[in-house]
N, C-alpha and C positions, 0 to 999 in steps of 0.2 A: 255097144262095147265102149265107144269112146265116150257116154256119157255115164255110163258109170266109171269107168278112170275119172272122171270130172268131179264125181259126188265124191268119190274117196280120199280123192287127192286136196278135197275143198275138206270134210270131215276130218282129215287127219294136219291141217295146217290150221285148224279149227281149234281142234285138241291141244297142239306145240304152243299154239298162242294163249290158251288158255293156261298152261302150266309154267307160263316166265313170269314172273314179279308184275305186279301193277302196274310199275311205272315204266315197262318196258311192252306192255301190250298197247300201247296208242297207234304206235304207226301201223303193225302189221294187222291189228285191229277194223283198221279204218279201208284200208285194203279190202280184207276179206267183208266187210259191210261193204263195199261198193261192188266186190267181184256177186258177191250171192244175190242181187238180182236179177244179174246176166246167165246166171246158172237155171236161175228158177223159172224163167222164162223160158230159156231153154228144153229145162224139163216138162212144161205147160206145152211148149208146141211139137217136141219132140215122142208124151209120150202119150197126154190124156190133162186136159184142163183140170181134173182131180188131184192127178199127182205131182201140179204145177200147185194147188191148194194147199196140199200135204205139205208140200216147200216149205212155201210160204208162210204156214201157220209154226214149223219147225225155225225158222228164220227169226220169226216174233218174238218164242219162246225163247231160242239163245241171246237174242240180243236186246230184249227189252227193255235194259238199262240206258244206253247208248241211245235205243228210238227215241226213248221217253227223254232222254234229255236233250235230243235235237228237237221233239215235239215243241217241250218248254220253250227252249230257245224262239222256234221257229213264232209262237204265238208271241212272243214279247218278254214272258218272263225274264227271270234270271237265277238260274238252277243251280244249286251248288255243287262244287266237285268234291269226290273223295279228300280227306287230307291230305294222301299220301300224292297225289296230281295236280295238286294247288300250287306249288314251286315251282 
């Protein structure tokens, strides 16, 4: 029970963050990237290493912008940001 309260309450702060202005999703953004591995592990030992996969691949999908430009970062590049985040 309490880890589905977890999934929803992660899904729906997921949603809120998704629908404020660009340059107002950074913080709470950066948050929920750091909380959702803690979840998904969660889900990986609490239900079935599958549905810890399922997460996981759901995680990739939403936030693949953000991965891919820590990716860049992290190999050396130097990624560009939206215009609108550049200031």
């Amino acid at each position: 029970m309490i880890l589905a309260l977890a999934c929803i309450g992660w899904v729906f702060a997921a949603t809120l963050v998704a629908m404020l202005p660009m340059r107002r999703q950074y913080i709470p953004g950066i948050a929920l990237l750091i909380a959702a591995p803690v979840l998904i592990l969660w889900i990986g030992i609490s239900v079935a290493w599958w549905a810890g996969a399922l997460a996981l691949a759901a995680f990739v999908s939403m936030f693949r912008n953000p991965l891919r430009y820590f990716w860049a970062k992290a190999r050396g590049q130097n990624p560009q940001l939206p215009p609108e985040l550049r200031s």
